[in-house]
C-alpha positions in Angstrom: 10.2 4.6 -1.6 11.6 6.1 -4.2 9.5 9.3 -4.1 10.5 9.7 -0.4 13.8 9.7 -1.4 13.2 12.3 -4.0 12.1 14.1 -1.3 14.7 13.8 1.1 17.5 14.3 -1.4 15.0 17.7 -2.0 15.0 18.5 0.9 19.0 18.1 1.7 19.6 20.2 -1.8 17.8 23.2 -0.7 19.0 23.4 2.8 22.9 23.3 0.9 21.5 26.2 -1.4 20.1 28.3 0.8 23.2 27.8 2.9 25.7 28.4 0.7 23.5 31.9 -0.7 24.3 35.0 1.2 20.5 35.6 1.2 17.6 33.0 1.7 15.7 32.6 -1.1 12.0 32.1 -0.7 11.3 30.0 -3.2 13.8 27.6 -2.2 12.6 27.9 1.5 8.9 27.0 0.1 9.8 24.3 -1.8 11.6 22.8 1.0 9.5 23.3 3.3 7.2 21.6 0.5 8.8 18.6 -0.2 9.0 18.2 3.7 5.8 17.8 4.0 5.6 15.8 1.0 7.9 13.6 2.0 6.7 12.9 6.2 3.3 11.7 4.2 4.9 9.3 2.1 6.9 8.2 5.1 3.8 7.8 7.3 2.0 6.0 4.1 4.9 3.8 4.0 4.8 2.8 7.6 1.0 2.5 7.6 -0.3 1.3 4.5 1.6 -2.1 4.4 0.2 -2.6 8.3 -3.8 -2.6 6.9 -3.0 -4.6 4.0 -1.3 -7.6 6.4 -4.9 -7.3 8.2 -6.7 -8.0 4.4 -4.4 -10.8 3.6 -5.7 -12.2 7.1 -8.9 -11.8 6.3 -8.4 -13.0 2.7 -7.0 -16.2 4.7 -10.3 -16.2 6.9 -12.4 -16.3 4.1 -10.8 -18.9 2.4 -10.5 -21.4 5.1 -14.0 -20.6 6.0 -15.5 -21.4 2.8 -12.7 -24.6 2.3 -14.1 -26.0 6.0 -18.0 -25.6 4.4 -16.8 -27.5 1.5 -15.5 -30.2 3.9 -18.5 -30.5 5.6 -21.1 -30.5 2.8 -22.8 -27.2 3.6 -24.1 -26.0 0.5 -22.3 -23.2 -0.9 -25.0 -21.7 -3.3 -26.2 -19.1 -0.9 -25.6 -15.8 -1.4 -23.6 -15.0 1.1 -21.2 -16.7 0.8 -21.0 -16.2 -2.8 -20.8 -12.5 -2.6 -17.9 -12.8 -0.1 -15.5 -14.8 -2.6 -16.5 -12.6 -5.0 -15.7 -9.4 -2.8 -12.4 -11.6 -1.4 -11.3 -12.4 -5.2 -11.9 -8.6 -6.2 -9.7 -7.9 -3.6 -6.7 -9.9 -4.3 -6.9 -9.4 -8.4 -6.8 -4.9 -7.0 -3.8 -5.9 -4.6 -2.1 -8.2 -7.0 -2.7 -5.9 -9.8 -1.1 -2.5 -7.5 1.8 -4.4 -6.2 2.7 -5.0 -9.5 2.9 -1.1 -10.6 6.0 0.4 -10.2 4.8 3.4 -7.6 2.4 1.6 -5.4 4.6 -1.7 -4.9 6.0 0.0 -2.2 3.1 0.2 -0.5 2.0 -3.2 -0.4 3.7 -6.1 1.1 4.7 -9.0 -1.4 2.6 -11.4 0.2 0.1 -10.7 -1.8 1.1 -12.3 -4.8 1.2 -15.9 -2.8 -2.4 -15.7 -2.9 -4.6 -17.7 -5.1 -8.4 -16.6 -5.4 -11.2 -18.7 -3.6 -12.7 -21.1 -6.8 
């Protein structure tokens, strides 16, 4: 958010400078024209990157309550299978929780993610 806002603030500054110059000046032209560009793919990353995540946190869920109802029935969970997908599903969620904690990327993915405990 905060680099889109760079960006904007960009942006507005070199539209008021090359205004308020009797001449346009290229290099502030490029680098607005720059930090436009910039700025609409941090926007669309913004709008679009939380969106996918919600879809891993579902399947995260799926997993979960698959391997919980297998557990409840007494199907043995020592195949592989299975055991690879909690371990792909816990790798996951440690990457997620791990990003949303980082300053720049937290932005990008919804909080949800730390609610999340890993499969045991």
């Amino acid at each position: 958010m905060i680099l889109f806002l760079a960006c904007v603030v960009g942006i507005i500054a070199g539209i008021i400078t090359n205004y308020k110059s009797n001449y346009g000046e290229i290099w502030i032209i490029i680098t607005s024209i720059i930090l436009g560009i910039v700025g609409a793919i941090v926007g669309l990353t913004l709008i679009f990157c939380p969106i996918g995540t919600r879809g891993e946190i579902a399947e995260f869920e799926s997993i979960q309550t698959s391997v919980e109802v297998a557990r409840l029935i007494g199907e043995p969970l020592e195949s592989a299978t299975i055991q690879l997908k909690i371990i792909e599903a816990n790798e996951w969620l440690a990457s997620a929780q791990y990003y949303n904690g980082l300053f720049f990327f937290g932005d990008f993915i919804p909080n949800e993610v730390d609610n999340l405990e890993p499969i045991h």
